[in-house]
C-alpha positions as CSV (number, residue, x, y, z in Angstrom):
1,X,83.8,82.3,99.0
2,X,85.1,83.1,102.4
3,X,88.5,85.1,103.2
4,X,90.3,82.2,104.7
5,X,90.0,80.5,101.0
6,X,91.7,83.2,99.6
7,X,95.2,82.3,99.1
8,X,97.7,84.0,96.4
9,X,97.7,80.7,94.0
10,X,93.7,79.7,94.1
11,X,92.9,82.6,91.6
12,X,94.4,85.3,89.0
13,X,92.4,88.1,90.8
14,X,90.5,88.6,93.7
15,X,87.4,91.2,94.2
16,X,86.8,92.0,97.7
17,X,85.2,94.9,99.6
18,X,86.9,97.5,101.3
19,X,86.1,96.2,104.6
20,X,87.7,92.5,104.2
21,X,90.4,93.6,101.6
22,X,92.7,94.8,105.1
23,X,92.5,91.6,106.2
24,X,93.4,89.3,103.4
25,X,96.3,87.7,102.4
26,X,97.0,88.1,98.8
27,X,99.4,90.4,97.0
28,X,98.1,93.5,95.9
29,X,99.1,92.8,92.2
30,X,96.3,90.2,92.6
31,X,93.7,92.4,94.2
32,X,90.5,94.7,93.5
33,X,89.4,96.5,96.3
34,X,85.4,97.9,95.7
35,X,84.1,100.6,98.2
36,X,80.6,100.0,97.0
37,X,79.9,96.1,96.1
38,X,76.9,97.0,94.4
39,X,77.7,99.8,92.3
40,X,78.5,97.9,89.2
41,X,80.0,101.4,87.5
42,X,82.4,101.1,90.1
43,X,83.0,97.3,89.9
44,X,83.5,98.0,85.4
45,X,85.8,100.5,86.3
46,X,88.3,99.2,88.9
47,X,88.1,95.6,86.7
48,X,89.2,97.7,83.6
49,X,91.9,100.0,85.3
50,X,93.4,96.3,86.3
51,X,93.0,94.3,83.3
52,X,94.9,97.5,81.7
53,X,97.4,96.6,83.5
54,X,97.7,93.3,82.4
């Protein structure tokens, strides 16, 4: 989806890149900011620290 769809209440989390993440506007509580959107060992780990949370 595109950045200006992503609002606080239209999803539990939100994945975004490092680039985009700046410039949305969701809490951080809801957010996953990946440096590399293609290493999936990153992707496992960031989704795990924050379902740990949970």
């Amino acid at each position: 989806s595109d950045l200006s769809s992503a609002t606080p209440g239209a999803a539990d989390l939100f994945v975004m890149a490092k680039d985009i993440a700046a410039s949305a506007s969701v809490p951080e509580s809801q957010l996953v900011v990946i440096n590399n959107i293609i290493d999936i060992n990153e992707l496992e780990t960031q989704l795990r620290a924050w379902f740990a949370k949970q």
